[in-house]
Residue frames as qw, qx, qy, qz and C-alpha x, y, z in Angstrom:
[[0.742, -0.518, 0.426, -0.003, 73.63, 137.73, 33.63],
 [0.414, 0.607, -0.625, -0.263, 76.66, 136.31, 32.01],
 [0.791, 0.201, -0.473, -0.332, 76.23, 133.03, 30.05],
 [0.409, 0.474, -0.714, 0.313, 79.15, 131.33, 31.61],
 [0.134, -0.303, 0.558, -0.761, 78.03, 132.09, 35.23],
 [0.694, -0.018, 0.209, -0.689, 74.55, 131.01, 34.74],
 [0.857, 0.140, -0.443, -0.222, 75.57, 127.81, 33.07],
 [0.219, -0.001, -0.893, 0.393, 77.68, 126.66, 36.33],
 [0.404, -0.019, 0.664, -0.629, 74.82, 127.36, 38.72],
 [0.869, -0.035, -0.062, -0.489, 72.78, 125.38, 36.58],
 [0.791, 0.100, -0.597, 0.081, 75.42, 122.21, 36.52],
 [0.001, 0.298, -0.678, 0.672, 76.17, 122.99, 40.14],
 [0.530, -0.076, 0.571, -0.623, 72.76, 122.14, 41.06],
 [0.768, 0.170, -0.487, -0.378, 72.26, 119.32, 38.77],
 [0.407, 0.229, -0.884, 0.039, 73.70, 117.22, 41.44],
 [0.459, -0.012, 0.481, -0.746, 70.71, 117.77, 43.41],
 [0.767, 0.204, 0.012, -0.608, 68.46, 116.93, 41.21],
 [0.505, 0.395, -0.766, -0.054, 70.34, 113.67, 40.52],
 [0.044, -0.228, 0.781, -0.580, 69.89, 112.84, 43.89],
 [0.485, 0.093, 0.372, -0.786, 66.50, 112.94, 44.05],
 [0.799, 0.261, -0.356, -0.408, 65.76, 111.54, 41.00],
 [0.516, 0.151, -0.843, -0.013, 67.75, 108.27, 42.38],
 [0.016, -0.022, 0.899, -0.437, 66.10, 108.16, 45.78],
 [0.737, 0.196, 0.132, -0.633, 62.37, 108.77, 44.47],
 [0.463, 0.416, -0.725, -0.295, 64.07, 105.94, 42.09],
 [0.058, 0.134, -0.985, 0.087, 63.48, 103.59, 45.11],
 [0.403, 0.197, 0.561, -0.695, 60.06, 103.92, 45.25],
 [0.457, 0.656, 0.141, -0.585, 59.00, 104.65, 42.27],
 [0.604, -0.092, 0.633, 0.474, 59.70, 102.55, 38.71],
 [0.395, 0.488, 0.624, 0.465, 59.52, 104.15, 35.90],
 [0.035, -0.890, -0.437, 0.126, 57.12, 107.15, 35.48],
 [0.549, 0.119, 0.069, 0.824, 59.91, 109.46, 33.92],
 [0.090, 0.502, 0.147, 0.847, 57.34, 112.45, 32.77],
 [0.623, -0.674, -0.393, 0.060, 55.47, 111.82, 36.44],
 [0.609, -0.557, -0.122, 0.552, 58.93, 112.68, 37.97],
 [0.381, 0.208, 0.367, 0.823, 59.43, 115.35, 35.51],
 [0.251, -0.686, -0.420, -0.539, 56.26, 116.92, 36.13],
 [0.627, -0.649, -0.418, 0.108, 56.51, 116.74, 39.93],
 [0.621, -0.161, 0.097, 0.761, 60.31, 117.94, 39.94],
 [0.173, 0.281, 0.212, 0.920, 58.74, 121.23, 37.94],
 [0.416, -0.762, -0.353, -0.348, 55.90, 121.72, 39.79],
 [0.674, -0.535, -0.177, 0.478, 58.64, 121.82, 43.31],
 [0.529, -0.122, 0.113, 0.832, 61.16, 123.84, 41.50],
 [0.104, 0.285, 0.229, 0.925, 58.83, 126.20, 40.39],
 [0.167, 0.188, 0.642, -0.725, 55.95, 126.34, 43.54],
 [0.540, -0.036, -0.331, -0.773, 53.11, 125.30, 41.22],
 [0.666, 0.183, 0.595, -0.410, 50.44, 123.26, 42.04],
 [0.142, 0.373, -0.831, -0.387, 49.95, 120.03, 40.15],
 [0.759, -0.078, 0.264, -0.590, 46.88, 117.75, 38.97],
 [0.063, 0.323, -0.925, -0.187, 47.52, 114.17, 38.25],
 [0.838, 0.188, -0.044, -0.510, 44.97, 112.15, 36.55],
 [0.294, 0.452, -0.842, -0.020, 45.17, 108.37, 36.33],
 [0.710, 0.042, -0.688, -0.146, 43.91, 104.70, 37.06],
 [0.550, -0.726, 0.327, -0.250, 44.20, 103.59, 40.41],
 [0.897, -0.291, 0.240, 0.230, 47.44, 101.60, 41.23],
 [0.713, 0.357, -0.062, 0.601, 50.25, 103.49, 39.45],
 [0.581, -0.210, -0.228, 0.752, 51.80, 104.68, 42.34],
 [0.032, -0.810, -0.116, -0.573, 50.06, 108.46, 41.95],
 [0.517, -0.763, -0.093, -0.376, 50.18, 108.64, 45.64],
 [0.834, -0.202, 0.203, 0.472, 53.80, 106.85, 46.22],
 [0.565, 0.541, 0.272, 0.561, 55.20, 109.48, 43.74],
 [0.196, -0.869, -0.073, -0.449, 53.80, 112.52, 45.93],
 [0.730, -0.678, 0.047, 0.069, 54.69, 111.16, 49.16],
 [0.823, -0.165, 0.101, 0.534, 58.40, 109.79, 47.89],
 [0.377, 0.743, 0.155, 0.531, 58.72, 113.58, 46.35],
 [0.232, -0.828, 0.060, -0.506, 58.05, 115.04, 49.50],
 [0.694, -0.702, 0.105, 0.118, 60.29, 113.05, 51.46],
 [0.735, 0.121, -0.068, 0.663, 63.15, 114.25, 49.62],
 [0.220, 0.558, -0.199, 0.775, 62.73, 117.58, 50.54],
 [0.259, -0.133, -0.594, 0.750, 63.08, 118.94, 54.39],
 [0.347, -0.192, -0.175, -0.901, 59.53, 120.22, 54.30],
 [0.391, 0.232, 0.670, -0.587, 55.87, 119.24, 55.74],
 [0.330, 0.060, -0.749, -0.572, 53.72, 116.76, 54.11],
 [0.411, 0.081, 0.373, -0.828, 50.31, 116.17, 54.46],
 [0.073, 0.316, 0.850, 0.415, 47.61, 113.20, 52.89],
 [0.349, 0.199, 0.222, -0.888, 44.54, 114.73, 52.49],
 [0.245, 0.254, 0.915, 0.197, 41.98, 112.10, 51.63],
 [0.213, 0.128, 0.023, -0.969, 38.88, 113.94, 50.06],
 [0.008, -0.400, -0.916, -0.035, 35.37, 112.38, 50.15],
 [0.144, -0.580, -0.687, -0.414, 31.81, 113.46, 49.93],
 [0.478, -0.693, -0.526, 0.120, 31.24, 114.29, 53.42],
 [0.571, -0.353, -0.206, 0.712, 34.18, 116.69, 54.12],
 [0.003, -0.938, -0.325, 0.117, 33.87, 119.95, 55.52],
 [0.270, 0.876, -0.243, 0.317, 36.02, 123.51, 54.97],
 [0.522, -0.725, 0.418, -0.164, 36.80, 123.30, 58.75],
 [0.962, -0.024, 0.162, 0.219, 38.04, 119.76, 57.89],
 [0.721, 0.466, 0.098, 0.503, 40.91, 121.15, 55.56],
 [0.028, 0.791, -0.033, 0.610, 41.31, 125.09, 56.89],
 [0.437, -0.269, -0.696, 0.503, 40.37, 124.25, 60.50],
 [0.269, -0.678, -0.521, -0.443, 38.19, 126.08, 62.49],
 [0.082, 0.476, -0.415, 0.771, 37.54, 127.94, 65.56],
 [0.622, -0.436, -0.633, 0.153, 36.40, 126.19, 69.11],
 [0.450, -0.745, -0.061, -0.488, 34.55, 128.02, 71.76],
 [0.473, 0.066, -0.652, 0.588, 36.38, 127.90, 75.38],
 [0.414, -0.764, -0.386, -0.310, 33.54, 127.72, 78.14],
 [0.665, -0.528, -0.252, 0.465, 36.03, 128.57, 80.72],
 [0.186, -0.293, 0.026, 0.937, 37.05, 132.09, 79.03],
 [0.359, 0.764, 0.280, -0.457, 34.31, 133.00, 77.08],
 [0.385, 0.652, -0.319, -0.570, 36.26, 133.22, 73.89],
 [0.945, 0.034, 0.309, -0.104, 37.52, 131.15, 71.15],
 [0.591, -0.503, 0.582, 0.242, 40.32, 129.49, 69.94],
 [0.666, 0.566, -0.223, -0.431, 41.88, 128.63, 66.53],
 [0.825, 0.040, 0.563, -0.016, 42.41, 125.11, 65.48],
 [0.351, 0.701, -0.347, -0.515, 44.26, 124.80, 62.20],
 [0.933, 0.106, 0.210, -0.272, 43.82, 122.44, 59.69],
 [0.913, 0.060, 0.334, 0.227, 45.75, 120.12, 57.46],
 [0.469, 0.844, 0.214, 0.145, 46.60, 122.94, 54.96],
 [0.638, -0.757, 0.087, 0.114, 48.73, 123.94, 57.30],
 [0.705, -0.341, 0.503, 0.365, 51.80, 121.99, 55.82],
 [0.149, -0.556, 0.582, 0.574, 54.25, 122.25, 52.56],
 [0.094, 0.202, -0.872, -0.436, 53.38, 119.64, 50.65],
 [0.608, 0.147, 0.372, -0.686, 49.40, 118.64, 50.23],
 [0.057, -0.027, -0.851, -0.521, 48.40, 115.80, 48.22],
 [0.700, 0.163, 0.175, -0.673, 44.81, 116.19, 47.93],
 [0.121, -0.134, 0.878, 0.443, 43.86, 112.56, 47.17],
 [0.049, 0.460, 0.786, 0.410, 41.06, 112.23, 44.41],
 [0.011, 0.138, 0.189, -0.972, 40.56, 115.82, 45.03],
 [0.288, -0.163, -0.662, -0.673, 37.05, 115.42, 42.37],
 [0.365, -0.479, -0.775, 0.192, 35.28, 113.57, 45.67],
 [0.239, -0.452, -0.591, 0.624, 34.81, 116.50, 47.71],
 [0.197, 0.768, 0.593, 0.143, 31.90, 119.34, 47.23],
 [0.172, 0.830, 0.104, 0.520, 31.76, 122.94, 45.97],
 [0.312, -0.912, 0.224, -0.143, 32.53, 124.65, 49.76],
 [0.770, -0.422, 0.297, 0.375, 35.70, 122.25, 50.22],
 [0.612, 0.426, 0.214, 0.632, 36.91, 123.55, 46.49],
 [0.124, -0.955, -0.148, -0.224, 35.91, 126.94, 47.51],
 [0.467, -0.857, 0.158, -0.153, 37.99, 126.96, 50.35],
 [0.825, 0.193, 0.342, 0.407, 41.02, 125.05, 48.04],
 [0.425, 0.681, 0.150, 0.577, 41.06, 127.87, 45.92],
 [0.251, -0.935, 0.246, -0.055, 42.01, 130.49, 48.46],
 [0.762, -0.551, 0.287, 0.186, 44.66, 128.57, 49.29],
 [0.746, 0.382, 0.403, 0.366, 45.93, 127.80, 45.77],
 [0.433, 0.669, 0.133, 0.589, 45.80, 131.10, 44.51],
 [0.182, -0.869, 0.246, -0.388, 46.38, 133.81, 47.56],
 [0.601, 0.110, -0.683, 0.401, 48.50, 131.02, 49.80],
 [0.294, -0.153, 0.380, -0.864, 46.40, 132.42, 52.33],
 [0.273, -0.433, -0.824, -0.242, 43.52, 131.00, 54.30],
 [0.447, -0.386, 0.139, -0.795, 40.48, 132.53, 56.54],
 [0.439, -0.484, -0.724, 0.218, 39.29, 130.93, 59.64],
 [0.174, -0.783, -0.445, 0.398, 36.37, 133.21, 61.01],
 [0.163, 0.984, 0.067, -0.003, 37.87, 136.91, 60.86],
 [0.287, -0.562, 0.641, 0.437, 41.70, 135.88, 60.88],
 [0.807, 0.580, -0.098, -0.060, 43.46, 135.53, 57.98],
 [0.564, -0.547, 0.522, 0.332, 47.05, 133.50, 58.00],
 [0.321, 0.764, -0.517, -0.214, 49.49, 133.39, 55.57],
 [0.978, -0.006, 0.038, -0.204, 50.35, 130.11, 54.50],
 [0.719, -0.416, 0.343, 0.439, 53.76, 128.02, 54.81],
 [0.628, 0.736, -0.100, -0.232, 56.20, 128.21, 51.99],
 [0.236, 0.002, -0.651, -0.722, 56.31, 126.16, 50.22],
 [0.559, 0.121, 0.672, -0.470, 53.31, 125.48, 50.14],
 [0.278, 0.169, -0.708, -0.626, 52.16, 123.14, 47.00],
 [0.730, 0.073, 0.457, -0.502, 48.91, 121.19, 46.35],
 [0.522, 0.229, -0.239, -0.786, 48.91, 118.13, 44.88],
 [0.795, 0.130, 0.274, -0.525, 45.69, 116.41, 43.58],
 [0.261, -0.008, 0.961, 0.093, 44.76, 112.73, 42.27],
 [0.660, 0.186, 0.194, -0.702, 41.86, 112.01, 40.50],
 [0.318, 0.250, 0.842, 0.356, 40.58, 108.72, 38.31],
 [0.483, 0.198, -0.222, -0.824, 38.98, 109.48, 35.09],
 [0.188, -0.134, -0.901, -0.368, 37.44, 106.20, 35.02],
 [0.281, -0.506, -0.778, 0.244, 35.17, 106.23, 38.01],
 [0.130, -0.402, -0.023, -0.906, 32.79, 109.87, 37.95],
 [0.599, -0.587, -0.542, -0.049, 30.01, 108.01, 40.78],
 [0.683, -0.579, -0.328, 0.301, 30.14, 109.90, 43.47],
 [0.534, -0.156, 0.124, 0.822, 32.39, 113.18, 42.12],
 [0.059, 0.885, 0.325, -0.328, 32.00, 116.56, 41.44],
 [0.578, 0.615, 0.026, 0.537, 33.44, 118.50, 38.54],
 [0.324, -0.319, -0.154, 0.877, 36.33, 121.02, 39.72],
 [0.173, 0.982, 0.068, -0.041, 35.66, 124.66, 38.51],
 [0.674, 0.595, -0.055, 0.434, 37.40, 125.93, 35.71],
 [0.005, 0.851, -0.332, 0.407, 38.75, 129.07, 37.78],
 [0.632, -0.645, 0.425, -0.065, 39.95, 126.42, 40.29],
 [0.880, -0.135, 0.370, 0.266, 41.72, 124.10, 37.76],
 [0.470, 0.769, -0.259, 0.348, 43.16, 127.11, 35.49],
 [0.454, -0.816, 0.334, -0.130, 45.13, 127.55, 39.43],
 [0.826, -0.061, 0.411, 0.380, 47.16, 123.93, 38.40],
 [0.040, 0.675, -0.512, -0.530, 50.10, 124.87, 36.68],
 [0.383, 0.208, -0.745, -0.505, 50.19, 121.41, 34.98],
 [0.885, -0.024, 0.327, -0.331, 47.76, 118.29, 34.97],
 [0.002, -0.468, 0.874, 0.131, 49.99, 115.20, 34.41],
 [0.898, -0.120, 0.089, -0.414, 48.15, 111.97, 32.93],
 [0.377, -0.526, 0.761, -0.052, 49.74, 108.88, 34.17],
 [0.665, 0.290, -0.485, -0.488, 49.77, 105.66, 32.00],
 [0.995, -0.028, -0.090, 0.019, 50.35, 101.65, 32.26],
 [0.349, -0.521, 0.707, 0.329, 54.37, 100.57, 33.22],
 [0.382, 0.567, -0.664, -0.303, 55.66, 98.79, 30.92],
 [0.918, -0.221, -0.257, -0.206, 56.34, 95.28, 30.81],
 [0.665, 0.253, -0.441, 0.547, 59.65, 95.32, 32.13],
 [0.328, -0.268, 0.442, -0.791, 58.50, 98.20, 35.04],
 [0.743, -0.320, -0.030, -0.587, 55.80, 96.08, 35.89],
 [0.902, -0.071, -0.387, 0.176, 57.89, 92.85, 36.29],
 [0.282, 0.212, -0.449, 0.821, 60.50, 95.32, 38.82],
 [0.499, -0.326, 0.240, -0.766, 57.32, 96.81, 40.71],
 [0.913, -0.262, -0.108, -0.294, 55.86, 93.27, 41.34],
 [0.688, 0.197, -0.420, 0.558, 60.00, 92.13, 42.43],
 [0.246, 0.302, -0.409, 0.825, 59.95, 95.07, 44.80],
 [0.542, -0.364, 0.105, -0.750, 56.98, 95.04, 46.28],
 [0.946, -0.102, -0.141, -0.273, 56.29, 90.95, 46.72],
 [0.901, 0.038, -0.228, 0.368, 60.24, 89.80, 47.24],
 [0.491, 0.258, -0.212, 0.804, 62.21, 92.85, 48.45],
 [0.240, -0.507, -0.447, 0.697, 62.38, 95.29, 51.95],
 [0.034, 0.899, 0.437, -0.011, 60.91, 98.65, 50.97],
 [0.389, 0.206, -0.084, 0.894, 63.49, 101.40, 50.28],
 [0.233, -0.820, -0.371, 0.369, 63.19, 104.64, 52.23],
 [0.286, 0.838, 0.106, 0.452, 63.08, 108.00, 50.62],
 [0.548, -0.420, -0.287, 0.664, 66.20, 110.33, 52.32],
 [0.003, -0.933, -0.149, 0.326, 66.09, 114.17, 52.44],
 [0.631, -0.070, 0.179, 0.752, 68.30, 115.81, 50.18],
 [0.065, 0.618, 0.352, 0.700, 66.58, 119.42, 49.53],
 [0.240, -0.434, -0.382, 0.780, 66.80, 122.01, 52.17],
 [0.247, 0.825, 0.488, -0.140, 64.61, 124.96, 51.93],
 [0.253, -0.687, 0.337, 0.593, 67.56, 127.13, 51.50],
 [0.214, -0.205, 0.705, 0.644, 68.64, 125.52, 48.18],
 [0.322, 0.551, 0.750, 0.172, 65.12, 124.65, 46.95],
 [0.125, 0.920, 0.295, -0.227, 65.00, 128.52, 46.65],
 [0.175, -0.665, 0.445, 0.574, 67.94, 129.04, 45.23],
 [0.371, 0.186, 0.862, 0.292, 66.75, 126.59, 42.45],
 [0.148, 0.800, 0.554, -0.176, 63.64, 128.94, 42.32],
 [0.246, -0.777, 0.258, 0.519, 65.79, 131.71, 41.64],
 [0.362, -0.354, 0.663, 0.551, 67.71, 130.17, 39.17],
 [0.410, 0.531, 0.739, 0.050, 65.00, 128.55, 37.37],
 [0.268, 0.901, 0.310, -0.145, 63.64, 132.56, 36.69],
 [0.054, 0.776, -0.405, -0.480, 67.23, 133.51, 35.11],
 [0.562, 0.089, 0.740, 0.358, 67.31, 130.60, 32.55],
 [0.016, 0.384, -0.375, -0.844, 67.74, 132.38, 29.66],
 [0.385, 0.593, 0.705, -0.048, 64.34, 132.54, 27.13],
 [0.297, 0.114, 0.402, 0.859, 65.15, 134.08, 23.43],
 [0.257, 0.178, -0.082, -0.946, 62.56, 136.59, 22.08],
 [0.359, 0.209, -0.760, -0.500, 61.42, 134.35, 19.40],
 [0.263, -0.053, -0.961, 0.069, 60.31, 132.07, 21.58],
 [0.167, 0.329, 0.605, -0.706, 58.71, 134.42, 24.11],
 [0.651, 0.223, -0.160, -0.708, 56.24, 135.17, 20.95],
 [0.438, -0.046, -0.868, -0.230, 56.65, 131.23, 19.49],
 [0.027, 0.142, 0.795, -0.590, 54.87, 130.92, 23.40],
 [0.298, 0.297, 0.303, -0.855, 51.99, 133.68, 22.72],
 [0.479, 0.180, -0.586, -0.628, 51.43, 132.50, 19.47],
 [0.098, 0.166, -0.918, 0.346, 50.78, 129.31, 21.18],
 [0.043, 0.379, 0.693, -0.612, 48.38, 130.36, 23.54],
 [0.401, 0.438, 0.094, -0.799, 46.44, 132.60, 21.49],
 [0.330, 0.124, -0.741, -0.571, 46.18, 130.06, 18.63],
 [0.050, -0.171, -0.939, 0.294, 44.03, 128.42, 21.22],
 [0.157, 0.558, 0.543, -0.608, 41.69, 131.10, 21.30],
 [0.275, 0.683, -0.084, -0.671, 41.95, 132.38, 17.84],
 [0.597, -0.199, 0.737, 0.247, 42.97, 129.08, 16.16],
 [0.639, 0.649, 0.371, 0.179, 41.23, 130.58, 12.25],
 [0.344, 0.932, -0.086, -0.080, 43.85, 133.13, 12.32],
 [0.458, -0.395, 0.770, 0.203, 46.55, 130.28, 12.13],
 [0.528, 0.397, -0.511, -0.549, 44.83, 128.79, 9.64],
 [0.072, 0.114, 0.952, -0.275, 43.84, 125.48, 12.43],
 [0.544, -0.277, -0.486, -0.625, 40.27, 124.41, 11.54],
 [0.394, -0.327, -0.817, 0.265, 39.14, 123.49, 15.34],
 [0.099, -0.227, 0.151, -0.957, 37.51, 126.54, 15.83],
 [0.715, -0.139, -0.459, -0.508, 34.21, 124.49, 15.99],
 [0.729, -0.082, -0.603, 0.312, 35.72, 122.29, 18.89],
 [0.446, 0.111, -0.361, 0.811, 37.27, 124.84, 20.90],
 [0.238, -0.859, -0.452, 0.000, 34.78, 126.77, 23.51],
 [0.121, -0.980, 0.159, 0.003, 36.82, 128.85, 25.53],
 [0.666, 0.579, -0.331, 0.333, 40.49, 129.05, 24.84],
 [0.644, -0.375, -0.368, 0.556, 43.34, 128.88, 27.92],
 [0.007, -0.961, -0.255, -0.103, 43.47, 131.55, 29.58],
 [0.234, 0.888, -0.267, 0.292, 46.52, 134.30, 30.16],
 [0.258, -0.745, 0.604, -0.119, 48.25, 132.26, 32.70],
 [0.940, 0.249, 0.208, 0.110, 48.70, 129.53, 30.58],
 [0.533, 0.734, -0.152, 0.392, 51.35, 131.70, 29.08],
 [0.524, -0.742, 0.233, -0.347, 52.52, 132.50, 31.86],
 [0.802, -0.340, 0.488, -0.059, 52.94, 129.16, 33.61],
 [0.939, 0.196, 0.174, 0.221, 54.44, 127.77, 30.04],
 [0.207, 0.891, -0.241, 0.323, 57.09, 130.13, 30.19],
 [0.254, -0.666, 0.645, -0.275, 58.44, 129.39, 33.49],
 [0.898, -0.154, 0.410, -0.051, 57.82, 125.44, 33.29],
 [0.782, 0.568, -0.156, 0.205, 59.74, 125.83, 29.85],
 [0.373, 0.644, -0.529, 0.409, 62.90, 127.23, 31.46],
 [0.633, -0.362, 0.637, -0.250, 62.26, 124.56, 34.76],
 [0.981, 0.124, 0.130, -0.069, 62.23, 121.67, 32.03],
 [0.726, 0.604, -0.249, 0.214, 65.27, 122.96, 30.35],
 [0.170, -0.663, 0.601, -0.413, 67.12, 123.41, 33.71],
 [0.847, -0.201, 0.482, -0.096, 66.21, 119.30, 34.26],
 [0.875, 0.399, -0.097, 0.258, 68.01, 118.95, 30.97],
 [0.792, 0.020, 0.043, 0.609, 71.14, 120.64, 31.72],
 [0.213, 0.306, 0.222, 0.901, 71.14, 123.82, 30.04],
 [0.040, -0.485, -0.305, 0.819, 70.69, 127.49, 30.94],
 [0.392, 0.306, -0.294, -0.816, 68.34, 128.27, 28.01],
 [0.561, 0.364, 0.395, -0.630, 65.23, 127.68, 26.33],
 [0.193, 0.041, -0.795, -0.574, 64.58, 125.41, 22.70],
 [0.456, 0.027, -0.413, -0.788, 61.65, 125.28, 20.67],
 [0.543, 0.056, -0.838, 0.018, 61.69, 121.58, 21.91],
 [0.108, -0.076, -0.796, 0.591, 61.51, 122.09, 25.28],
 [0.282, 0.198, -0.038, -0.938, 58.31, 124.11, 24.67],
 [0.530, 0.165, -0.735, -0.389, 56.94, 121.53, 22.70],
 [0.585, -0.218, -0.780, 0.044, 57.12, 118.44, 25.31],
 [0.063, -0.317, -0.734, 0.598, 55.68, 120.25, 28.44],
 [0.247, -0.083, -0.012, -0.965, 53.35, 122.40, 26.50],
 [0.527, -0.379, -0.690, -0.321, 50.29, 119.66, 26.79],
 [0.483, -0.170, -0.713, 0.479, 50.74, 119.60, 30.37],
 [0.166, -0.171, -0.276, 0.931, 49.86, 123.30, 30.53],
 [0.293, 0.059, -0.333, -0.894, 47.54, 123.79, 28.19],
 [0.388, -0.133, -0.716, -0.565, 45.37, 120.99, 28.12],
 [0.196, -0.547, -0.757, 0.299, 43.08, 121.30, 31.21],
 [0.026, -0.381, -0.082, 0.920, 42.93, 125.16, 30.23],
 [0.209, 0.135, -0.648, -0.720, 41.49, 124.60, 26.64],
 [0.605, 0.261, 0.636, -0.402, 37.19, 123.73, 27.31],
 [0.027, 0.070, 0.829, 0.554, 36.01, 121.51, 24.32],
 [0.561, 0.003, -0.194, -0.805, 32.45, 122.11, 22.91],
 [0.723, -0.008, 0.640, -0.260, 29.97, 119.37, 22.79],
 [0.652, 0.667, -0.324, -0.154, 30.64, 118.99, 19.00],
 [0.293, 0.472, -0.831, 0.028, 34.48, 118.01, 19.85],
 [0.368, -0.304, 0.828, -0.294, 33.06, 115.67, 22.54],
 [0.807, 0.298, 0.386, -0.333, 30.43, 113.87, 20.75],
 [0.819, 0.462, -0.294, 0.170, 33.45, 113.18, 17.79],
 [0.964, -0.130, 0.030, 0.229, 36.17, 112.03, 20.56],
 [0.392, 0.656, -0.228, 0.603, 38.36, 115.12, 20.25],
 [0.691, -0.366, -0.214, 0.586, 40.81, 115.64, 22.95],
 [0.022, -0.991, 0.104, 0.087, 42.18, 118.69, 23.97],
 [0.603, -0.427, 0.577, 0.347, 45.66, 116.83, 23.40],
 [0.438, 0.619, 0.547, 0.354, 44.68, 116.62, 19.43],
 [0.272, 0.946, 0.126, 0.125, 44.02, 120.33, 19.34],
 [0.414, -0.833, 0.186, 0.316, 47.07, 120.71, 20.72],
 [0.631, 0.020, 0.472, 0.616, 49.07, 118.45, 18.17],
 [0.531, 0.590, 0.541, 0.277, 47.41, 120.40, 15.68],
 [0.024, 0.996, 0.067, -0.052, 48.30, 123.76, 16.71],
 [0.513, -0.658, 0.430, 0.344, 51.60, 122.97, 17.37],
 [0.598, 0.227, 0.617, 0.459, 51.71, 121.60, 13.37],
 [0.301, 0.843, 0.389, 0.216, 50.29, 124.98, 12.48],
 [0.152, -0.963, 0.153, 0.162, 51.95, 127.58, 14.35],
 [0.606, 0.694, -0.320, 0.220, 55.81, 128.39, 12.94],
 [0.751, -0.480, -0.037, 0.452, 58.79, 127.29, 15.16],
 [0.192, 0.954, -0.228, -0.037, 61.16, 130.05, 15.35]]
């Protein structure tokens, strides 16, 4: 595609994304790589986990995402008790024909926030992960094809594990990224307690038709991504799994390495980050500041790294200090 061409349609649709970013702006203070993360998970139809504290707006973020675009949006609270049928929906007998009906659940809709997804048991992940990865669900002997878009995401706290149930790996390799959310500032925190305690509520307005949100999609997959890089990527990933033939001493830390759609997924979030900068191509940089995001729910730590307080964010620095930038 020529250079020229692809660099208007990317500043042509920068004034979308301008938009958005100023009307999630009324909701939401602060939380740049939040709205960064959320904005690539939309533009590129991934599914997104967000980890974090309660009270920093995790669940104000989702919602004020999804009411900029023209789509269906769904809470999904997730507790102990809940069933598949809860989430899928199920099928109800009709004593007056003899047969039965299908009932469809929440899943139903565009935009899912699973909150504190961690609460609910093995069959409710089970029956997550279809969705996630085939956008398809089963109720009984039908199978439907799910909306599109159709995006999940989850909440969890890492403080509070009572009551919670580890995901499965093969269901959180399915998150493109896992975003962790920090503290405002002191200046955000003195505007969130101004807007919330002395000022009306702003209201999130629509400014993403499905039409264009696919043409974004579109675009996104012609942003231009050099060789160099597409190895600086593999190297990446495989240093994760092979991390003594970098010359990275965390082999000892490192259980099972991320797996092939890590590469993947940091490919196409690289050339969705560099379309939120501006530009129709790919730098080393960009690569750099979303690659935690991708990698570091993918990357299982031994009990070695955990019992010395290694992060999977660490191995990352470290690889990224080892491996050459082209």
């Amino acid at each position: 595609m020529d250079v020229e061409q692809l660099n208007y349609r990317v500043e042509e649709k920068q004034l979308l994304v301008k938009r958005m970013r100023s009307e999630i702006s009324q909701i939401l203070v602060g939380q740049q790589d939040l709205v960064n993360g959320l904005l690539m998970g939309l533009f590129t139809k991934g599914h997104i986990l967000i980890e974090g504290v309660p009270g920093l707006a995790k669940t104000s973020a989702v919602k004020a995402l999804a009411d900029t675009v023209q789509a269906d949006f769904k809470r999904i609270q997730f507790t102990p008790d809940l069933l598949p049928a809860d989430l899928i929906g199920t099928e109800i007998y009709r004593p007056k024909s003899g047969d039965f009906s299908i009932k469809k659940g929440p899943i139903f809709h565009n935009i899912i926030l699973a909150d504190e997804i961690n609460r609910a048991p093995s069959k409710v992940q089970s029956a997550l992960l279809e969705a996630m990865q085939e956008r398809q669900v089963t109720i009984g002997e039908t199978t439907f094809a799910l909306a599109d878009p159709f995006l999940v995401l989850a909440t969890q706290n890492p403080i509070e594990q009572e009551g919670t149930y580890p995901l499965p790996e093969a269901q959180v390799d399915r998150f493109m990224l896992k975003l962790l959310i920090d503290y405002p500032d002191r200046n955000e925190e003195k505007e969130i307690m101004t807007r919330v305690g002395f000022e009306t509520p702003g209201k999130v307005g629509r400014i993403l038709e499905p039409a264009q949100l696919d043409a974004i999609v579109d675009l996104i997959r012609d942003i231009f991504v050099d060789e160099k890089l597409k190895d600086y990527i593999v190297d990446i990933v495989y240093a994760t799994r092979k991390p003594d033939e970098y010359g990275i001493e965390v082999a000892d830390y490192i259980q099972y390495g991320a797996s092939p759609r890590a590469t993947i997924y940091l490919s196409l979030v690289a050339r969705a980050y560099a379309f939120l900068q501006g530009r129709a191509f790919v730098t080393p940089q960009d690569i750099k500041t979303i690659a935690p995001n991708v990698l570091r729910h993918r990357i299982i730590l031994t009990y070695e790294a955990e019992a010395e307080d290694i992060t999977t964010d660490q191995i990352i620095d470290r690889i990224f200090d080892s491996v050459e930038v082209p």
